[in-house]
VOKE-321556 format. One record per residue: residue in one letter; x, y negated, z negated of N, C-alpha, C in turn. Coordinates in steps of 0.2 Angstrom, whole numbers, plus 2048, in hexadecimal, padded with zeros to 3 digits. Layout:
BEGIN
AXYZXYZXYZ;...
***
This chain:
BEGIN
X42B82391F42C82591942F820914;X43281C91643681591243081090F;X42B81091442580C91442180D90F;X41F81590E41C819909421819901;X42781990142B8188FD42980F8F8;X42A80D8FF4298038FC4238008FA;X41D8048FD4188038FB4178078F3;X41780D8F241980E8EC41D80C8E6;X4238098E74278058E34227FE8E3;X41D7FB8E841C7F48E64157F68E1;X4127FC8E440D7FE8DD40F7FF8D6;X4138018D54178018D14197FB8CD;X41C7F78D041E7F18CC4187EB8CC;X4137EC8CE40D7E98CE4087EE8C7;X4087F18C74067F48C24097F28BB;X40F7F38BB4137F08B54137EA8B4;X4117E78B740F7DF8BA40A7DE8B4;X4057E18B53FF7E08B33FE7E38AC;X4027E88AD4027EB8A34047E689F;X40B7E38A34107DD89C4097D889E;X4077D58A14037D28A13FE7D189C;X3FA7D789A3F57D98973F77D888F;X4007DB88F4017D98884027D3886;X4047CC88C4067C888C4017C288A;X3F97C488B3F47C18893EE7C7886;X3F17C787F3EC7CB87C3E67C8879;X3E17CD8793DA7C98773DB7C3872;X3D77BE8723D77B986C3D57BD867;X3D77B88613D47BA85C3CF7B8858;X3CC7B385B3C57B085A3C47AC85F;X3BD7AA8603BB7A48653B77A2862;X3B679B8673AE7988643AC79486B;X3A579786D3A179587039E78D870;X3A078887439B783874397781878;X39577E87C39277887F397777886;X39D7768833A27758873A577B88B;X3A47828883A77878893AD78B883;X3AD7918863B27958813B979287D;X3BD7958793C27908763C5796872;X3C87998763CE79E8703D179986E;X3D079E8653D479A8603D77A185B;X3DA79F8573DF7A38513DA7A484F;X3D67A084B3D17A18443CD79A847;X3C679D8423C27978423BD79883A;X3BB7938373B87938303B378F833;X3AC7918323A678D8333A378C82B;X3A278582C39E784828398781828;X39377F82338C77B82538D77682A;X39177282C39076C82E39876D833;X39D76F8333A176E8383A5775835;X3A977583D3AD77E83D3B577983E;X3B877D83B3BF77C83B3C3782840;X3C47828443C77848493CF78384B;X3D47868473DA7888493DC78A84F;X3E07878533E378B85B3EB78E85B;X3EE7918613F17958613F679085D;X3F878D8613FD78685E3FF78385B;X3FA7868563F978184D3F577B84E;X3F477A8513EF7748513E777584E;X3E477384E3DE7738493D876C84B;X3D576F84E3CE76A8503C976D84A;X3C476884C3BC7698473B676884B;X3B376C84D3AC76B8533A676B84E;X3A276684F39B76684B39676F84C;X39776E84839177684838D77884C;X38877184D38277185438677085B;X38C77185C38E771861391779863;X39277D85F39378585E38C788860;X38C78C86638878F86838A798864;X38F79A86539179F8613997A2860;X39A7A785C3A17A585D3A57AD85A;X3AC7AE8593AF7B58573B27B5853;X3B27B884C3B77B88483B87C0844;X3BF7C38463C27C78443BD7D0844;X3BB7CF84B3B77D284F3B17D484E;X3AD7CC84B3A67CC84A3A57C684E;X39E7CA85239A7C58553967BF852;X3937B98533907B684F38D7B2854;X3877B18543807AC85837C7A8855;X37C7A28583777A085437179F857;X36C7A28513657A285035E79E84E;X35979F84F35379C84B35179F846;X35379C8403527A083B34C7A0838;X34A7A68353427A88363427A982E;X33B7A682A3397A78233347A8824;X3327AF82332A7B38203277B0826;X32B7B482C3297B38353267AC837;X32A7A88353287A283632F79D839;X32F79C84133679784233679483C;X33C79283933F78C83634178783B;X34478283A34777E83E34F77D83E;X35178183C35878383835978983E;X36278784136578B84436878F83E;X36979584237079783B37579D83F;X37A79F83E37E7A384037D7A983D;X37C7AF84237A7B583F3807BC843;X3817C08403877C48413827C8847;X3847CC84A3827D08513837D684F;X37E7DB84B3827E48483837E784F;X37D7E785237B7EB8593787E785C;X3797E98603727EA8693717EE86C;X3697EF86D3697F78703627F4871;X3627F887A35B7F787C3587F087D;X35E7EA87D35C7E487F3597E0878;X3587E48743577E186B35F7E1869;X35E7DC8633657DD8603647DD857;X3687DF8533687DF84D36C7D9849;X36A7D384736F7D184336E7D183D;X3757CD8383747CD8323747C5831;X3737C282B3717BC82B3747B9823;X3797B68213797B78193757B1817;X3707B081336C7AA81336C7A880B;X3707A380A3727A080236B79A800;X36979880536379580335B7977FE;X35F79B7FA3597A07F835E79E7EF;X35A7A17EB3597A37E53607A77E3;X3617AC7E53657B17E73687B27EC;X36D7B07EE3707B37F436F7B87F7;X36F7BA7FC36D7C07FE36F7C280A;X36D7C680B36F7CA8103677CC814;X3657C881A35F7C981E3627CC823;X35E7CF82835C7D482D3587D0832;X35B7D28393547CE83D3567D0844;X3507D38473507D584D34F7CF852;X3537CE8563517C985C3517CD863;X3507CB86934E7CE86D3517C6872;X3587C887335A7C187735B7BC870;X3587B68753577B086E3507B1868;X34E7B486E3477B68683447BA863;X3427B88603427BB85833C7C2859;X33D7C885733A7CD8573367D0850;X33E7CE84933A7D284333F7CF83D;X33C7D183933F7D08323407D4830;X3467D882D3447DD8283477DB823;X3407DB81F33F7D881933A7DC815;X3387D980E3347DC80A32E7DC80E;X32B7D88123257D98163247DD81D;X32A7E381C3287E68203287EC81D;X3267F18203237F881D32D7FC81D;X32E80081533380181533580781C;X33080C81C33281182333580D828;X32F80882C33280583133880082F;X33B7FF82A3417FD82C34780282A;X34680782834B80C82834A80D82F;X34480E83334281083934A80B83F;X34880684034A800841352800840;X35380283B35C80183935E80883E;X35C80E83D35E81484135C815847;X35980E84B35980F85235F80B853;X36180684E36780585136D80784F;X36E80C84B373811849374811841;X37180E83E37280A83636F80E831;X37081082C36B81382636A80E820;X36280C82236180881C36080A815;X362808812366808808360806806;X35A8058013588027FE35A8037F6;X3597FC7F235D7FE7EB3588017E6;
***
């Protein structure tokens, strides 16, 4: 009986173990993915050519961009991709936000300032590979079609 009693008190204090634990190392709050591997950090600001990455510590490194595989901030995913003009690879990676994935497809958004107008693109990838644009050159149904298979209702103005 004592046995079953001390076995229950060590589950007990093993359990509590692992809750303080759990609040003890809470999720980070950003990462960045390199070459070299993962790196919780406070914050990170990427920009064209280098990301400024803040760590728990107050300390502050800078990782060139082309070493960013992908990375988290303030609980938006971000990959970087092959960025595609009127279905054609560019030669230009670029960081694009992750809405969904569903069915092995995914949904990002893309904000592309290299244009006339600033503006906000769509693009189906499939893994690293490029699926679709939804753009002016696609028939408006199928991309309402497209936004509500991944849970989304597309707006046109």
């Amino acid at each position: 009986m004592e046995d079953l009693v001390m076995k229950k008190a060590l589950l007990f204090v093993l359990t509590i173990g692992f809750c303080l634990a759990g609040i003890a190392n809470p999720p980070a709050d950003a990462w960045v993915i390199s070459k070299e591997g993962k790196l919780n950090c406070k914050q990170i600001h990427v920009g064209p050519y280098k990301a400024r990455v803040q760590l728990y510590d107050g300390s502050k490194i800078v990782l060139p961009v082309d070493q960013i595989n992908s990375y988290s901030q303030d609980g938006k995913l971000y990959n970087k991709l092959t960025l595609y003009i009127d279905g054609k690879p560019t030669n230009r990676m670029v960081f694009m936000e992750l809405l969904k994935s569903r069915g092995g497809s995914s949904l990002y958004k893309c904000f592309r300032i290299d244009t006339e107008t600033p503006h906000y693109c769509y693009y189906i990838y499939k893994g690293n590979q490029f699926c679709y644009a939804l753009d002016d050159s696609m028939d408006a149904k199928k991309i309402k079609d497209l936004f509500r298979y991944y849970g989304f209702k597309a707006i046109f103005d």
